[in-house]
C-alpha positions in Angstrom: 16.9 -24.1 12.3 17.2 -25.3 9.0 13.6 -24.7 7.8 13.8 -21.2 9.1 17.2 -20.6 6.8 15.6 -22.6 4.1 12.7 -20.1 4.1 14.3 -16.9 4.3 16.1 -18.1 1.6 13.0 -18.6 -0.5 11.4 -15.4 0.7 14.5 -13.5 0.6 13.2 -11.2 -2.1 9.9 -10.5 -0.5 12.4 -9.8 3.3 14.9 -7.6 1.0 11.2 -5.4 -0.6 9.8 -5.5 2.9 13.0 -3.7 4.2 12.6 -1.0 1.1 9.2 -0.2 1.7 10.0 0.0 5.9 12.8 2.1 4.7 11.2 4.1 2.1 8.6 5.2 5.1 11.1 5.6 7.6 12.9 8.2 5.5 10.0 9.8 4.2 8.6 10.3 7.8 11.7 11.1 9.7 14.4 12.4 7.4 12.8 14.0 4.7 11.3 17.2 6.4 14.7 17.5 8.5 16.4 17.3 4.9 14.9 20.1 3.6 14.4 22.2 6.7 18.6 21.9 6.9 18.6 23.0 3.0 16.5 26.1 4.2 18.2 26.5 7.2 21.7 26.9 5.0 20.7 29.4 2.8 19.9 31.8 5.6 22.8 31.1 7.0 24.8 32.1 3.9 22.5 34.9 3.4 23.4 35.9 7.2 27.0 35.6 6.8 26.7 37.3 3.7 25.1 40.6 5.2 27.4 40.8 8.0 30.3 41.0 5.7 28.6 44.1 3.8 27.6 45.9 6.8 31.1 45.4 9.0 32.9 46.4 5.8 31.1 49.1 4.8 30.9 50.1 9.1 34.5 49.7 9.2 35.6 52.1 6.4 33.2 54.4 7.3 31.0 54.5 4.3 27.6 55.5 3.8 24.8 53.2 5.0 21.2 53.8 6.3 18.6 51.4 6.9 16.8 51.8 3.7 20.4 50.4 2.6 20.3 47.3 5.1 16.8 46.7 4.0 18.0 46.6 0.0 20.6 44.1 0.9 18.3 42.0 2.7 15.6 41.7 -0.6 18.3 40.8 -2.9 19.6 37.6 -0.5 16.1 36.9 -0.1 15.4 37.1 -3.6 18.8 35.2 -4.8 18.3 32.4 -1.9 14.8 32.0 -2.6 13.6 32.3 1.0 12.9 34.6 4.0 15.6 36.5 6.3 14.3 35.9 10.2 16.1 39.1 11.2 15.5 42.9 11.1 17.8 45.5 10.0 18.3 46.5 13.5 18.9 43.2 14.8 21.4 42.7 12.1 23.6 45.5 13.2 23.2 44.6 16.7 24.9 41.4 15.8 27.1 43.3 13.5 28.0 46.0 16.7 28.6 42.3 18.5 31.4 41.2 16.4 33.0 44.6 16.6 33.3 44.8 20.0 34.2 40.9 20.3 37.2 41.3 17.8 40.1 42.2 19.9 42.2 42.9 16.9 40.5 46.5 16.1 41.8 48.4 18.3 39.4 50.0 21.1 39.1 53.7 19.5 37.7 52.4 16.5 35.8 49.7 18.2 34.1 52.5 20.0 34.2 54.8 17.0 32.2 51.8 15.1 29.8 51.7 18.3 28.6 55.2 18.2 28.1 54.9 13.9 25.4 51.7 15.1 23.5 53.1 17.6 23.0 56.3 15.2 22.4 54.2 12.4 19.8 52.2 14.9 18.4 54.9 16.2 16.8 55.7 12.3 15.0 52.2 12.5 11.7 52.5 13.0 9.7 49.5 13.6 6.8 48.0 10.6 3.3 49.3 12.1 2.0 46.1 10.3 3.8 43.3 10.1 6.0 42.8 7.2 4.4 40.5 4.5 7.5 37.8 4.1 7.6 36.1 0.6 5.5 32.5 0.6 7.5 29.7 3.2 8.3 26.8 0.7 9.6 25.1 3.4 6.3 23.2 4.9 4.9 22.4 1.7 8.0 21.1 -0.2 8.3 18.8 2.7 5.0 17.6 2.9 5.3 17.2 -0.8 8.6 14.9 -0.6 7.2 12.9 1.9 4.0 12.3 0.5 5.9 11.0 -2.4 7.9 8.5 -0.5 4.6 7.4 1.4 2.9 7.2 -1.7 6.1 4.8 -3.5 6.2 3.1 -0.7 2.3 2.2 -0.2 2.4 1.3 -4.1 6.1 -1.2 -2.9 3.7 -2.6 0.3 0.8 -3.1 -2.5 3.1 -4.5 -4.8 4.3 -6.7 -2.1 1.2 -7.9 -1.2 0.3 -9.1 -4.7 3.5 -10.7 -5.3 2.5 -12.9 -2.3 -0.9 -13.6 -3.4 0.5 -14.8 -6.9 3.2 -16.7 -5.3 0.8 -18.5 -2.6 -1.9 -19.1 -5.9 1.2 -20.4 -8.1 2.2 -22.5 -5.5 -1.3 -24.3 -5.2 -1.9 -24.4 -9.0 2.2 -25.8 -9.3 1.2 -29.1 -6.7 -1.1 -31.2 -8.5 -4.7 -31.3 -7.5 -5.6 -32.3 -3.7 -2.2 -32.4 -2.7 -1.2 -29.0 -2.7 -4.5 -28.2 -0.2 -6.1 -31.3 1.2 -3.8 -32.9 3.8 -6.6 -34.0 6.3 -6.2 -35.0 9.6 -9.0 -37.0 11.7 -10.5 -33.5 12.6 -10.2 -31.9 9.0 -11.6 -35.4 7.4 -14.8 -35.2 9.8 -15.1 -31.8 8.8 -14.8 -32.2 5.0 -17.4 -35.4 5.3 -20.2 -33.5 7.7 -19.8 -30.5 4.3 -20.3 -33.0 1.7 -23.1 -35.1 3.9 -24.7 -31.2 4.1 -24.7 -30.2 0.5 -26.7 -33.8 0.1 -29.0 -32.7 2.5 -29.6 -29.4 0.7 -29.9 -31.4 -2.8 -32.6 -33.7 -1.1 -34.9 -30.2 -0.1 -33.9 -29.1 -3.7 -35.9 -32.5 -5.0 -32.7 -32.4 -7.5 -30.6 -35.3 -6.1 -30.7 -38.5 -8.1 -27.7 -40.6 -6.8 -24.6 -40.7 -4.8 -22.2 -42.6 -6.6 -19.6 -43.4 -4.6 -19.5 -43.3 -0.8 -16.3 -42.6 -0.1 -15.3 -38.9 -0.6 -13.3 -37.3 -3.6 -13.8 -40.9 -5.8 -15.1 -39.5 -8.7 -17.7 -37.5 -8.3 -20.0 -36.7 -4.9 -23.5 -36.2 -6.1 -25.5 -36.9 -9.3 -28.1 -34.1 -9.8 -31.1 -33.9 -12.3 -33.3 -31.0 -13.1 -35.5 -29.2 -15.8 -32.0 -28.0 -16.9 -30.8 -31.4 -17.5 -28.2 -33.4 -15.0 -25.2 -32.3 -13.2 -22.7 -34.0 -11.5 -21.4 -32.7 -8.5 -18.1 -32.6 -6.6 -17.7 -31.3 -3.3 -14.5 -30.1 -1.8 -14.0 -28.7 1.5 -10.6 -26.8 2.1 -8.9 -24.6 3.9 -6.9 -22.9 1.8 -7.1 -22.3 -2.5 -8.6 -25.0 -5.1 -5.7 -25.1 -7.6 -5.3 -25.7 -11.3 -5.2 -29.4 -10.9 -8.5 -30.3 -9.0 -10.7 -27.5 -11.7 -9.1 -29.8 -14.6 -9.6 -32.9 -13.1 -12.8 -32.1 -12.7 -13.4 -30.4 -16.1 -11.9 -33.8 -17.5 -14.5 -36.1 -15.6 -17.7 -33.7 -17.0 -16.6 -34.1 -20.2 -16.3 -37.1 -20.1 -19.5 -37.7 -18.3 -21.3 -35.6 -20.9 -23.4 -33.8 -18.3 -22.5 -30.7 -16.9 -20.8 -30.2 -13.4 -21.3 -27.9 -10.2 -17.8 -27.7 -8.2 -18.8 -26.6 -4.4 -15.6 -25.3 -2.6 -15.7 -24.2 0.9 -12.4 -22.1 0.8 -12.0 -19.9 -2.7 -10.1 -20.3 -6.0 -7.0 -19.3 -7.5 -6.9 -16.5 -10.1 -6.1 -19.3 -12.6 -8.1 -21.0 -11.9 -11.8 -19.1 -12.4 -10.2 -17.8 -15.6 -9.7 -21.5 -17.0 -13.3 -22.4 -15.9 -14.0 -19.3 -17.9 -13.0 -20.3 -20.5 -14.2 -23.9 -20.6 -17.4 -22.3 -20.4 -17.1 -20.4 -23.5 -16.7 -22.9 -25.4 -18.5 -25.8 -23.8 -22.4 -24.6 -23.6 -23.8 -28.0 -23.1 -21.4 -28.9 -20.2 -20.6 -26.0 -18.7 -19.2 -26.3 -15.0 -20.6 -23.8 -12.6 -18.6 -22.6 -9.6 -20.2 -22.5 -6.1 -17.8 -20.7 -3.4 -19.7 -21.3 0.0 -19.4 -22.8 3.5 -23.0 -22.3 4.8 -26.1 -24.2 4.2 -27.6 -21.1 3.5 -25.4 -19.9 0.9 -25.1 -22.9 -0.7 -29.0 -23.8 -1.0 -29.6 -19.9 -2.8 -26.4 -20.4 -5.5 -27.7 -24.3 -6.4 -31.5 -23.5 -6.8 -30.2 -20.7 -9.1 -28.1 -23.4 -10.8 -30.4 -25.9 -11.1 -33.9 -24.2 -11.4 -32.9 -20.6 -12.8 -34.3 -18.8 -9.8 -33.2 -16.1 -8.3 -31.1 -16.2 -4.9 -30.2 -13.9 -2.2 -28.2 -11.1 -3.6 -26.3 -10.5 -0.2 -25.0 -14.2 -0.5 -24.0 -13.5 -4.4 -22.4 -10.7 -3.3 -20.6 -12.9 -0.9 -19.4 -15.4 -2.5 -17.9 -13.3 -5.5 -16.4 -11.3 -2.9 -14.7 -14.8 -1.5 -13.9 -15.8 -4.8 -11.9 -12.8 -5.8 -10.3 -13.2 -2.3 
C-alpha cells in the first residue's frame, strides 16, 4: 500500500495532466457540439418569442399586417441573431392563432374576431415553389471547429505527456550511476547477458579482428580487445533491458582514454538522449579515440555495424536503419 501511495505521489503531476488531457477530450467530444447547438438553439428561441409578440400585438389592435410583413420581421431576427428561423410565416401565425384562443383572458368575441383576421391573413400565404435558400448553418462547422481544437490541445497535452515520461524514465537512468540504475541480474538475466557477450566474441573471431579477451569475468574492464587496419579497439559489451545511462558511456569514455585506443560500446537495449549527445561530442574532439556506438541484439546486426567499424565496409542498410531507429527509441 505504501509503494502504491508513494508512487502516485511521485507521478502525481503526470496523474493530474493525464486527467486534463482525458478531460480536455471528453469535453471536446461530448459537450462542445451540445454547447453551441444550445447557443443556436437560444437565439431562435428569442427570435421566436420575439415575432410572436409583433404579430399578437399588431393582431390584437387590429393593425395592418400581410405576409410580406411577417416575412420582413423574420429577415431582420435572422439577420440580428445571425442564424436561420425553422418556421414559416404561416406556421408562425398558426402558433400565434394558438395563443389567442389558449388565453382565457381575451374575451371570446375577440378571440374569435382575432381567428377570422388569421385565417384571412393565412389564406394570402402561398407556399415557395423552390425551396427557400436559408442563410449558411454555422452551427455544424463552428462545432466541428471547437472540437477540433480541443482534440488537437489535447493530442499536443497526451504528446507532451508522453515526452515528459521519456525524459523522466532517461533522467532517471542517467541520475543512478552506471550499472546500477539498469543491470540488476538475476540467474536468468546473467546467463543471458554472458551467452551476448560470448556471441559478439564469436562474431569478432569470423571478423579475424579479435586479439584478446582480457578479463573473463563480465563488465571488469573491458570485454574484448580488437585489432584492425584501422588500428585497435577495445570493446565493452553490455546487455540490458532497459536504457545505458550517463554513467556506464563515461565510464567507458574514461577507460579509452585512458587506454589510448579507441572503443566500440555494444548495447543490446538503446541509449538515453544524453547519452548519444555526450558520445557526440567526445567524438568531436577526440579523432584518434573516438568511441563508436553499436545498438543491436542480433548476431546479424551486430556482425554488419562492426565490419563497418573495423574494416570501413559497407553493411546492410535495413540493419542501419534499425538500429538508429532503436537508438532514437
Amino acid at each position: 500500500m505504501k509503494a502504491v501511495f508513494d508512487w502516485i505521489i511521485k507521478n502525481s503531476w503526470n496523474l493530474f495532466g493525464v486527467i486534463g488531457v482525458v478531460g480536455t477530450f471528453y469535453f471536446s467530444l461530448m459537450h462542445v457540439p451540445d454547447y453551441v447547438k444550445e447557443i443556436t438553439t437560444g437565439k431562435i428561441n428569442i427570435i421566436h418569442e420575439s415575432l410572436m409578440d409583433d404579430v399578437q400585438e399588431l393582431l390584437f389592435y387590429e393593425k395592418p399586417l400581410t405576409i410580406d410583413d411577417i416575412n420582413s420581421f423574420i429577415k431582420g431576427k435572422e439577420l440580428k441573431q445571425g442564424v436561420s428561423y425553422p418556421f414559416t410565416p404561416d406556421e408562425l401565425l398558426v402558433q400565434a392563432q394558438e395563443q389567442f384562443m389558449g388565453n382565457k383572458f381575451i374575451p371570446l368575441e375577440k378571440r374569435e374576431a382575432l381567428l377570422s383576421s388569421i385565417k384571412a391573413i393565412r389564406t394570402t400565404y402561398v407556399p415557395p415553389k423552390k425551396p427557400i435558400t436559408k442563410s449558411f448553418n454555422w452551427e455544424p462547422l463552428i462545432s466541428w471547429i471547437f472540437s477540433g481544437l480541443g482534440m488537437l490541445i489535447a493530442a499536443i497535452g497526451a504528446a507532451g505527456i508522453i515526452r515528459k515520461l521519456k525524459i523522466d524514465k532517461e533522467t532517471e537512468v542517467d541520475i543512478v550511476s552506471g550499472d546500477v540504475a539498469v543491470n540488476h541480474y538475476g540467474s536468468s538475466m546473467a546467463a543471458a547477458a554472458f551467452e551476448f557477450e560470448r556471441m559478439v566474441g564469436d562474431i569478432l573471431k569470423d571478423l579475424d579482428a579479435l586479439k584478446s579477451t582480457p578479463s573473463g569475468r563480465m563488465d571488469q574492464g573491458y570485454d574484448f580487445l580488437a585489432e584492425s587496419g584501422k588500428g585497435e579497439f577495445i570493446i565493452e559489451v553490455k546487455h540490458y533491458k532497459k536504457f545505458l545511462g550517463l554513467g556506464t558511456a563515461r565510464d567507458f569514455m574514461y577507460k579509452v582514454n585512458q587506454s589510448g585506443k579507441k572503443g566500440i560500446l555494444i548495447v543490446s537495449s538503446g541509449v538515453t538522449e544524453r547519452t548519444k549527445q555526450l558520445l557526440e561530442e567526445h567524438n568531436k574532439i577526440s579523432e584518434n579515440q573516438k568511441v563508436y556506438l553499436i545498438i543491436a541484439d542480433t548476431k546479424s546486426s551486430i556482425k554488419e555495424q562492426l565490419n563497418q567499424v573495423l574494416h570501413g565496409k559497407s553493411f546492410n542498410k535495413a540493419n542501419s536503419a534499425d538500429a538508429k531507429s532503436r537508438a532514437a527509441d
